[in-house]
C-alpha positions as CSV (number, residue, x, y, z in Angstrom):
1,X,-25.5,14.9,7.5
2,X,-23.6,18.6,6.7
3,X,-23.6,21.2,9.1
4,X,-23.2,25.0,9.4
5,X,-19.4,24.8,10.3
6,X,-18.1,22.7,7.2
7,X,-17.8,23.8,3.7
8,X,-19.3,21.4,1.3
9,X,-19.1,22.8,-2.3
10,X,-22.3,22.8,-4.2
11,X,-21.0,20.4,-6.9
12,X,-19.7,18.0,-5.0
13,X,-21.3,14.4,-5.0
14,X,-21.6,13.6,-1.3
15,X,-24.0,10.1,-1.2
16,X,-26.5,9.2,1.5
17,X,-26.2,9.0,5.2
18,X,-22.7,10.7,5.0
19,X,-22.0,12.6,8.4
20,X,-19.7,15.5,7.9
21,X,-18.8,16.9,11.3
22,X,-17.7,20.7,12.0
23,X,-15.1,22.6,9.4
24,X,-14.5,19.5,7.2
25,X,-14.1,21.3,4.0
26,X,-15.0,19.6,0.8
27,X,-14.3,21.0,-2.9
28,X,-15.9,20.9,-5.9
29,X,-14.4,17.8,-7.6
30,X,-14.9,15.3,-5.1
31,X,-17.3,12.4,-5.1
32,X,-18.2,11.1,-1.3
33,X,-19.8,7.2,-1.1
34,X,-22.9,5.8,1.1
35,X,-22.3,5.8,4.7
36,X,-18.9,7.7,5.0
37,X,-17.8,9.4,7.9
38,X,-16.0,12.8,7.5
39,X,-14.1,13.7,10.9
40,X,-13.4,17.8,11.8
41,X,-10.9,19.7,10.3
42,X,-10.5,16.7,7.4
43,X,-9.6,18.6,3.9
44,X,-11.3,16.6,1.4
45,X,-9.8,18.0,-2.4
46,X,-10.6,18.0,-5.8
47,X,-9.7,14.7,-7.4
48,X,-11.1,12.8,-4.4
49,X,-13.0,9.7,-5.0
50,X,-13.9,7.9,-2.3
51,X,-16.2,4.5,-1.7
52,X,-18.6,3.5,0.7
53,X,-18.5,3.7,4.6
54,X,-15.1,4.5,4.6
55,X,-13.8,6.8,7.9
56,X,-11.4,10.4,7.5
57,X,-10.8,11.4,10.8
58,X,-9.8,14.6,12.0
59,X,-6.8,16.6,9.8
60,X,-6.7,13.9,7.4
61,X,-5.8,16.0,3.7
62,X,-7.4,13.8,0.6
63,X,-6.0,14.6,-2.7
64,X,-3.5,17.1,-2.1
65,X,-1.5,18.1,-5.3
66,X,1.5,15.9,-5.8
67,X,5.1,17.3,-4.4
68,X,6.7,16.1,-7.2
69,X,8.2,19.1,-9.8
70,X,7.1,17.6,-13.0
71,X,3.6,18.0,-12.0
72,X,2.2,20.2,-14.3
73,X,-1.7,20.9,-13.3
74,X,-3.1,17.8,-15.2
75,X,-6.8,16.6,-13.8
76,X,-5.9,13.5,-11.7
77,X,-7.8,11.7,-9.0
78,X,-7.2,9.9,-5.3
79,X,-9.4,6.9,-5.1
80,X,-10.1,4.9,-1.8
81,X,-12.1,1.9,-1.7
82,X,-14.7,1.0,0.7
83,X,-14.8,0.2,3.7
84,X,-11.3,2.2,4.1
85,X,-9.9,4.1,7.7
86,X,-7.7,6.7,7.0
87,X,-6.6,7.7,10.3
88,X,-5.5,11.4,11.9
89,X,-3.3,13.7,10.2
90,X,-2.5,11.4,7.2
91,X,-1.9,12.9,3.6
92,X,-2.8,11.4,0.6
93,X,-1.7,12.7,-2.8
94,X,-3.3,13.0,-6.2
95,X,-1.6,11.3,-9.7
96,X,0.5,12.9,-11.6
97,X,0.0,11.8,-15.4
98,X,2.4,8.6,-15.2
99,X,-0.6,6.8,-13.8
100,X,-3.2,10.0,-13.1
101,X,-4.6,7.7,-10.3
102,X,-3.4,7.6,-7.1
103,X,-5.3,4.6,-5.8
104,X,-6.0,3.0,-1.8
105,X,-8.1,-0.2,-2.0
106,X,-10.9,-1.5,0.2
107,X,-10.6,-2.4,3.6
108,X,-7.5,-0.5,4.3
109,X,-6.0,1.0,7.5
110,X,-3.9,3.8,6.9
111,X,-3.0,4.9,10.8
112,X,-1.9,7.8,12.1
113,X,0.9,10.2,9.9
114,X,0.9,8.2,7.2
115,X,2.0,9.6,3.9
116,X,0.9,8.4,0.3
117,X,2.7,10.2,-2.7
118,X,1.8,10.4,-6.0
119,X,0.8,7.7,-8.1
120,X,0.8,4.7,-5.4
121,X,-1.0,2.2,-6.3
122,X,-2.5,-0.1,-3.2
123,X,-4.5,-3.2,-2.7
124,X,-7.0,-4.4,-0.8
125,X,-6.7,-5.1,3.3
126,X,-3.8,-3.5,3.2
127,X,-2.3,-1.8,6.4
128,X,0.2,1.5,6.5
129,X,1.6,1.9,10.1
130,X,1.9,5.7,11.8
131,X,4.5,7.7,10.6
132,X,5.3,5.6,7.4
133,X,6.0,7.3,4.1
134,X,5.4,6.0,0.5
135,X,7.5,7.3,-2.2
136,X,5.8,8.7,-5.5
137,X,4.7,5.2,-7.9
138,X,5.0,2.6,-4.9
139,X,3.1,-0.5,-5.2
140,X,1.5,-2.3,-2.2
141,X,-0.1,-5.7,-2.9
142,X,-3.0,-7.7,-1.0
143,X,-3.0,-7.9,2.7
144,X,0.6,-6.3,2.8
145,X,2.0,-4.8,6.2
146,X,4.4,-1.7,6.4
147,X,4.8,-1.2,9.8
148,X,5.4,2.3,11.7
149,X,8.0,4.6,10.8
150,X,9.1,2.7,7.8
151,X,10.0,4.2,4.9
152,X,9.4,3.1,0.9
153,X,11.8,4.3,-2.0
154,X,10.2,5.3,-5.3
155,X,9.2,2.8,-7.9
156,X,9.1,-0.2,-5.5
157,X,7.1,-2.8,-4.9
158,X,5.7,-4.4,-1.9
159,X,4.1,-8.2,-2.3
160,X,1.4,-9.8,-1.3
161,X,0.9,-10.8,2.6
162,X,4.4,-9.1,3.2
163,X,5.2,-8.0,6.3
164,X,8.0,-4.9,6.4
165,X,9.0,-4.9,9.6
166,X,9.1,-1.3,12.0
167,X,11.2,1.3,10.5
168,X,12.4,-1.1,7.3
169,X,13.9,1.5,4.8
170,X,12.7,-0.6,1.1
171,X,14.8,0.9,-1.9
172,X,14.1,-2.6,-3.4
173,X,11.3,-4.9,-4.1
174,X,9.7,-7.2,-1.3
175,X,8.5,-10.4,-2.4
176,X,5.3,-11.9,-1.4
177,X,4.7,-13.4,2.0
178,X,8.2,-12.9,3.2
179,X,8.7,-11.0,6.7
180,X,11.3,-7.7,6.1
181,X,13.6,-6.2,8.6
182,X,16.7,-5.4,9.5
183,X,19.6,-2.8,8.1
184,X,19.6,-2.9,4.8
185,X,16.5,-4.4,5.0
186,X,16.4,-8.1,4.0
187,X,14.7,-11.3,3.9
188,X,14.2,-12.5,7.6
189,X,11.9,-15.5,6.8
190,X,8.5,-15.8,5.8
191,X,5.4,-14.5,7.5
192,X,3.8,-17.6,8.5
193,X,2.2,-15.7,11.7
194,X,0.4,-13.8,9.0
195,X,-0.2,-16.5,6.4
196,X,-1.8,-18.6,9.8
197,X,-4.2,-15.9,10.4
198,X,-5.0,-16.1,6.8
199,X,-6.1,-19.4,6.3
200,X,-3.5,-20.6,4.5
201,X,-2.9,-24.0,5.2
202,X,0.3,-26.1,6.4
203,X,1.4,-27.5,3.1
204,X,1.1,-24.2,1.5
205,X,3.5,-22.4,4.2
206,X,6.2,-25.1,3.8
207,X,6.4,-25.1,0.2
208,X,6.9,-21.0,0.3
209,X,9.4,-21.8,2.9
210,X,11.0,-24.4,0.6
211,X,10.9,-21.9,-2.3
212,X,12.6,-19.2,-0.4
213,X,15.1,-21.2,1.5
214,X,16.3,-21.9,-2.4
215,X,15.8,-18.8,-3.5
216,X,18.2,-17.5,-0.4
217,X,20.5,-20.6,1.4
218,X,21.3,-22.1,-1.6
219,X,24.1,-19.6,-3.0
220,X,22.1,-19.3,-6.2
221,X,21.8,-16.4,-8.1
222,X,18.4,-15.0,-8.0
223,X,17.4,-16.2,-11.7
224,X,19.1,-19.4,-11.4
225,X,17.3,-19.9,-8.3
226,X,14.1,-18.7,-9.9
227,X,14.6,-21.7,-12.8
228,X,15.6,-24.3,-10.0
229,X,12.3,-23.5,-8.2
230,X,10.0,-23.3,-11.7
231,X,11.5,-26.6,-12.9
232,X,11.6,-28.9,-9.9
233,X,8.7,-27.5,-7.8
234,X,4.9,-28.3,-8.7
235,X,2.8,-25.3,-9.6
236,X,0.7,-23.6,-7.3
237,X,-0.6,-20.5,-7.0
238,X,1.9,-19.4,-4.4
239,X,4.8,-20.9,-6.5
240,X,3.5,-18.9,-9.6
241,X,3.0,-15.5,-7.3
242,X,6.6,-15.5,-6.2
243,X,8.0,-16.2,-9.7
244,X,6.1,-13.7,-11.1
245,X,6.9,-11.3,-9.0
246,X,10.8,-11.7,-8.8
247,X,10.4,-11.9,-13.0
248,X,8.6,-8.7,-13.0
249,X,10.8,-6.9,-10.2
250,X,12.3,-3.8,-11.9
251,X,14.2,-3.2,-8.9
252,X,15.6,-6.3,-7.9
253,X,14.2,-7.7,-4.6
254,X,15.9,-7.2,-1.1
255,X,18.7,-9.9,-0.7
256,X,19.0,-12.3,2.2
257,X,20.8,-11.3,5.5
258,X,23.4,-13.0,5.1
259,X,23.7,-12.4,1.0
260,X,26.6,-11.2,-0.5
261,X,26.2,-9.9,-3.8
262,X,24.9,-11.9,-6.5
């Protein structure tokens, strides 16, 4: 459902039972899913591809050209999956062509002020917290948590059912299912609130705490620790996540409070 004080442009593909209040405007290259809901004074821009029954609200900007120099006018897209709040005032940039997708999964909450750069690439359920900002190529895995007012540097990556703690400032990698705070931001423990909510089951919270109190309190280097934990611990999927994350970490992942450097 359009109305007389939006803009919708002729071309673009808006699906069924989409309500589009007053001066949403809408361009030409944008594709809209089933059941959406497009709050006034939202900018929806070309490049936009969004699912089903997601919610814009109001002065949300979709697809915005990326503020990053090299961009050079190449045809790029924001996707957003379904099911997918993007709360007020947030801005979500287009690709540039390292990835040409700038990509938000399904079942997201992006709240309030929120800022996604260029090329970002994030998962399912996962939740950005008012007033934090993403860095051009950031990664954000499953059921991941960066809370308000933190910030992520370019190029890192955020694990699975992580939880980056209010203002955390990430210029390295966060493994999974850890908790993040502090300044420089560290490894605080793991997030076994979260991982409770989750299902996850007793034995499979200890063993991550086992792995981590190795991979941080036992004054092993990160890949020594990494072979102590693939060699003497059985496999599990959670075992195999964590070593395949630290392995694939071009960053290097955030160091223990009380690390020195190793």
């Amino acid at each position: 459902m359009s109305n007389s004080l939006s803009y919708v442009h002729p071309e673009a593909k808006i699906g069924k039972d989409v309500v589009i209040e007053p001066f949403v405007y809408i361009a030409k290259d944008v594709v809209v899913g089933d059941g959406c809901w497009l709050g006034p004074n939202s900018v929806i821009m070309d490049g936009s591809r969004i699912g089903r029954k997601c919610m814009i609200f109001p002065g949300a900007v979709i697809s915005g050209i990326p503020q990053d120099l090299k961009y050079s006018g190449e045809e790029t897209t924001v996707e957003i999956g379904d099911n997918t709040t993007i709360r007020e005032f947030v801005t979500i940039n287009r690709a540039t062509k390292a990835k040409a997708i700038t990509r938000i999964g399904q079942n997201c909450l992006i709240q309030s002020y929120a800022h996604v750069a260029h090329d970002c690439l994030l998962g399912n359920n996962v939740i950005l917290g008012s007033h934090a900002g993403l860095a051009g190529e950031v990664e954000i895995d499953d059921f991941a948590i960066v809370s308000p007012y933190s910030v992520v540097h370019q190029f890192v990556r955020i694990g699975t059912h992580a939880f980056v703690q209010a203002t955390g400032k990430a210029s390295k990698d966060v493994p999974p299912y850890i908790l993040a705070g502090r300044e420089p931001l560290s490894y605080t423990g793991i997030n076994s609130i979260g991982l409770r909510r989750k299902n996850f089951t007793n034995e499979a919270i200890y063993e991550i705490q086992e792995i981590y109190r190795i991979i941080y309190q036992r004054g092993l280097n990160i890949s020594d620790a990494v072979e102590f934990v693939e060699t003497n611990l059985p496999a599990t999927d959670e075992r195999d996540k964590i070593i395949l994350f630290i392995r694939n970490s071009k960053r290097g992942i955030i160091k223990g409070y009380f690390d020195d450097d190793k």
